[in-house]
C-alpha positions in Angstrom: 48.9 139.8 7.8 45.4 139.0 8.8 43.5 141.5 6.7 43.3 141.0 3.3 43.7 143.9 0.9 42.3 142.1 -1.8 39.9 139.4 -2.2 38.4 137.9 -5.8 35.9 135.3 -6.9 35.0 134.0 -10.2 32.6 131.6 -11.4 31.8 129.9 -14.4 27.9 129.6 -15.3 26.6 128.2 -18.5 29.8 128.7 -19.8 30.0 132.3 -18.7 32.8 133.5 -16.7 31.1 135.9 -14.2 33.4 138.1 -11.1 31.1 137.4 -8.4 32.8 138.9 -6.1 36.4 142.2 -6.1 37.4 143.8 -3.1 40.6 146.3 -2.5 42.5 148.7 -1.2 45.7 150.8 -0.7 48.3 149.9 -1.6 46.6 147.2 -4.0 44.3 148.0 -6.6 42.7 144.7 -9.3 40.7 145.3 -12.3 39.3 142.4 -14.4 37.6 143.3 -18.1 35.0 142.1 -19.9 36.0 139.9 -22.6 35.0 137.9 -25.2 37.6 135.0 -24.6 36.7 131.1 -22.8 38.5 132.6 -19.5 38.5 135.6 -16.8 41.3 137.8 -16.8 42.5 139.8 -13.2 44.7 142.4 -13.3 47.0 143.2 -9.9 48.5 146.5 -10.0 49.6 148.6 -7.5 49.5 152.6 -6.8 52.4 154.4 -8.5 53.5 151.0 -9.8 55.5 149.1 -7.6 55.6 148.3 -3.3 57.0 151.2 -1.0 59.3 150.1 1.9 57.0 148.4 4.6 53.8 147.8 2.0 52.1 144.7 3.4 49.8 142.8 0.9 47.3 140.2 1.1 45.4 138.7 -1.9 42.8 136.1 -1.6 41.6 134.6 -4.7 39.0 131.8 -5.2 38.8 130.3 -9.1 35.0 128.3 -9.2 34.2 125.5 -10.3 34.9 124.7 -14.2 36.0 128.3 -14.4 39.4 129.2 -15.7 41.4 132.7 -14.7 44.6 134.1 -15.7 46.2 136.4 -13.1 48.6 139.5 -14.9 50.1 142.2 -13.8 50.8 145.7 -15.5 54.2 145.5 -15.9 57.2 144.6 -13.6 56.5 144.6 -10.3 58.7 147.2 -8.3 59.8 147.2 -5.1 61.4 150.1 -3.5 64.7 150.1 -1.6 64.4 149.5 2.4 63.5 152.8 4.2 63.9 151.6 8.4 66.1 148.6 9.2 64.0 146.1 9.2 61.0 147.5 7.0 60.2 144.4 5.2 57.9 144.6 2.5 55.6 141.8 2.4 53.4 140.3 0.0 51.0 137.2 0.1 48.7 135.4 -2.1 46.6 132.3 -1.5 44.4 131.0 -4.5 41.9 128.2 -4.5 40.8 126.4 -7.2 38.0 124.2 -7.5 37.3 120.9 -9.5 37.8 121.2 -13.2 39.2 125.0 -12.7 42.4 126.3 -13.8 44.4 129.2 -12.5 47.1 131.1 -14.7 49.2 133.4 -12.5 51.9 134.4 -15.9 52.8 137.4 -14.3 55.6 139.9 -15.2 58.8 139.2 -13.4 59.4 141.0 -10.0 61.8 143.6 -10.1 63.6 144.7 -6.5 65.5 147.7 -6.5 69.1 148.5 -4.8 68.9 147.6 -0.9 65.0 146.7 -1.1 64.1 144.1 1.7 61.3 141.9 0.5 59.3 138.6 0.7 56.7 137.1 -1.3 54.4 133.6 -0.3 52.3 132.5 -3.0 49.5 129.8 -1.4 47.9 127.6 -3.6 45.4 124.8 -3.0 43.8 122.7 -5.8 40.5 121.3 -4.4 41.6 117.8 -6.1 42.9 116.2 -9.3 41.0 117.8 -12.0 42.2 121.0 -10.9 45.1 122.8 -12.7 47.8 125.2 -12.2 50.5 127.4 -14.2 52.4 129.2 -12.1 55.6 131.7 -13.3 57.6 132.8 -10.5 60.5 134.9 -12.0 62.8 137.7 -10.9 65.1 140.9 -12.0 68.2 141.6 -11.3 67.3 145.5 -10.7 67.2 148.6 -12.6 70.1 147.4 -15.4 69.8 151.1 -16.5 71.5 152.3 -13.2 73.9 149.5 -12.7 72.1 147.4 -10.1 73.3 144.3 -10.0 71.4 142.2 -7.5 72.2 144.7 -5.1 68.9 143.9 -2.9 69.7 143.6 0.5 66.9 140.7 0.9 65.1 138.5 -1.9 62.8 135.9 -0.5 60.5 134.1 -2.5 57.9 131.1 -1.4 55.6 129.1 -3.3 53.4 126.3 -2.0 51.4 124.1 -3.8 48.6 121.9 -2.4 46.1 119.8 -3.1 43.0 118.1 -1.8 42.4 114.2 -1.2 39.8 111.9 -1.0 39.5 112.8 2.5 38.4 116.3 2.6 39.6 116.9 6.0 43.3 116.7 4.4 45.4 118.1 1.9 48.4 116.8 0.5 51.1 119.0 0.2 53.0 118.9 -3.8 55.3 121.3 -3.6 57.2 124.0 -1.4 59.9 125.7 -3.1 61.9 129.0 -1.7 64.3 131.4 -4.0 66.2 133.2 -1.5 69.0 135.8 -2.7 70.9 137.4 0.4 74.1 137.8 1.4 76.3 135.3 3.4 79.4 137.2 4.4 80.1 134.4 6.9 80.1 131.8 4.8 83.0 133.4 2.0 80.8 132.6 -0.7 80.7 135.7 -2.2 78.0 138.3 -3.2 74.7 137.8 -4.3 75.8 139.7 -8.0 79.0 136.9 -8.2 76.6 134.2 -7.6 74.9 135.1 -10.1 77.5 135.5 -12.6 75.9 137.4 -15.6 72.3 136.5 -15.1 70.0 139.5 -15.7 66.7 137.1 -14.8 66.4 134.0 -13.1 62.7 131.7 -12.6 60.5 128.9 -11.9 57.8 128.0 -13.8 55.7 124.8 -12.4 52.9 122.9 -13.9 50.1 121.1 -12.4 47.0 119.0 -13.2 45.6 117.7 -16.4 44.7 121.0 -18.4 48.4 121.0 -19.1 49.4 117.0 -18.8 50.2 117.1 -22.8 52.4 120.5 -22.4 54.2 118.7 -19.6 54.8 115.4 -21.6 56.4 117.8 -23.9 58.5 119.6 -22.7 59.8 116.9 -20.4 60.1 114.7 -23.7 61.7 117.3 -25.3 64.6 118.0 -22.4 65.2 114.5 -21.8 66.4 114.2 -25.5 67.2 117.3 -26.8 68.1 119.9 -25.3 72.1 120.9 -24.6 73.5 120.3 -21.4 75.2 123.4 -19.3 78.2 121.8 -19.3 79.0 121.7 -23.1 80.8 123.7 -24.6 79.2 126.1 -27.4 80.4 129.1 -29.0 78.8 132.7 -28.3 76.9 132.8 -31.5 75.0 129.3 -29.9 74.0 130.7 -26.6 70.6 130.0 -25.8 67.9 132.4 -24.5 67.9 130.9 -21.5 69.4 128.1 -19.7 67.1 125.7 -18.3 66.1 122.3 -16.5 63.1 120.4 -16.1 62.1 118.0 -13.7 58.8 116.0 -12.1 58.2 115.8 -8.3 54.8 114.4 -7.1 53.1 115.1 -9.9 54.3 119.0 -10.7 56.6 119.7 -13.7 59.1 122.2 -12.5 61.4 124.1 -15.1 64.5 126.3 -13.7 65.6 128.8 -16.2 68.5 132.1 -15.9 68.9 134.4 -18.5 71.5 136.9 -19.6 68.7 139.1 -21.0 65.3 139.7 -19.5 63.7 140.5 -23.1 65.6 136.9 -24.5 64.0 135.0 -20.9 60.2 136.7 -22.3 61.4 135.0 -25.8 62.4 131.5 -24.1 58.9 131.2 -22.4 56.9 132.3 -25.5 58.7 129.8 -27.2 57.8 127.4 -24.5 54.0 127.7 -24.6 54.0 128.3 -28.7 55.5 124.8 -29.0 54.0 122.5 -26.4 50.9 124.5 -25.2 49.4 126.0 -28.3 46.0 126.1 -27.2 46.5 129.0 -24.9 45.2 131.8 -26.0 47.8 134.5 -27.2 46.2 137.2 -24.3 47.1 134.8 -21.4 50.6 135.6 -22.6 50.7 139.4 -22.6 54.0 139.4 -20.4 55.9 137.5 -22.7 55.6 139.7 -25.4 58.9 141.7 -26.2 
């Protein structure tokens, strides 16, 4: 995946966000508005809404300096069932982000159909310690309408944070976490829909640099003390939204959360920013809404 199908840049100048530079093409298309809000907005959408068999995608994005951009998407992202054994449909993003920029990527969740074969690798590399990062990884069980139930044949999921030091010539690696959903017939553990028990949705959300310190204080604070373990006992009318854990490693707050209902996971991460991020605007949240 050499060529890139997509390349952005956005700067911030006087206080003015400003695309300086959009490129695409099949089977990737981005649009990014003019608004009148403190941050850049890019769309990602794709031709007939979702990722035929064999797509391959490659997004290169650079957030400027001071600048802030929020990454959406126009609804689920599809991804058709597996044509040719070994058709893998690919997609890869890397971001950079400068000094004092921050990069939202809240997208809606991925949604891979029955026998669909696909990887994603998310990149991203803050230039150093004022930069900042919110980054929603999250995933569908299939079309619920026509009883698929995790019935991809390959889910594979890769993000990697990194980060810049005070030598320029390296960067430190925070993070690099995998979701991978196939099936182990060898291994007698079952399929992918058992492991899963009732889960319609499943996620990651992680959390980096000091734009959101105070909204990881939070909801760390608040998990540490509050919040009801898995492994208590609570009657149907007491389910959560979503269950959930939170935890810090090398300076990125990760939170884990499943779902028995995709529309009561959107509610659970509304609720999430609404109460310990409430200075995000309400547009950066458009896939939340139910």
């Amino acid at each position: 995946m050499a060529s890139k199908e997509g390349e952005f840049r956005v700067e911030c100048i006087n206080n003015a966000h400003y695309v300086t530079h959009m490129f695409c093409k099949y089977p990737l298309k981005l649009l990014s508005v003019n608004t009148k809000l403190d941050f850049a907005i890019l769309y990602i959408l794709s031709y007939g809404g979702g990722l035929v068999s064999g797509d391959q995608v490659a997004l290169k994005i650079d957030v400027g300096k001071d600048a802030t951009l929020c990454i959406q998407t126009q609804g689920s992202t599809k991804v058709y069932k597996e044509t040719r054994v070994g058709k893998v449909t690919r997609q890869q993003m890397d971001v950079h982000i400068a000094s004092n920029a921050t990069c939202l990527l809240l997208q809606d969740p991925v949604q891979p159909f029955g026998l669909s074969n696909y990887m994603q690798t998310q990149n991203f590399t803050l230039e150093d310690s004022t930069s900042s990062l919110a980054l929603l990884d999250w995933t569908l069980q299939g079309r619920s309408h026509m009883g698929e139930r995790w019935s991809m044949k390959s889910y594979i999921s890769k993000n990697i944070v990194k980060r810049g030091v005070e030598d320029k010539s390296k960067i430190s690696v925070l993070l690099r976490d995998t979701l991978q959903l196939i099936n182990e017939p060898s291994l007698h553990i079952g399929s992918k829909a058992d492991r899963m028990n009732n889960f319609e949705c499943v996620g990651s959300l992680y959390l980096v640099g000091p734009k959101f310190e105070a909204m990881k204080e939070g909801i760390l604070t608040y998990y540490r003390n509050t919040e009801n373990r898995m492994g208590k006992t609570i009657s149907v009318h007491e389910q959560p939204n979503a269950y959930w854990t939170a935890c810090e490693l090398r300076s990125v707050t990760i939170i884990k959360f499943a779902s028995n209902s995709t529309e009561k996971a959107r509610e659970f991460l509304l609720q999430l920013f609404r109460d310990f991020a409430p200075g995000i605007h309400r547009e950066a949240l458009r896939a939340f809404w139910c």
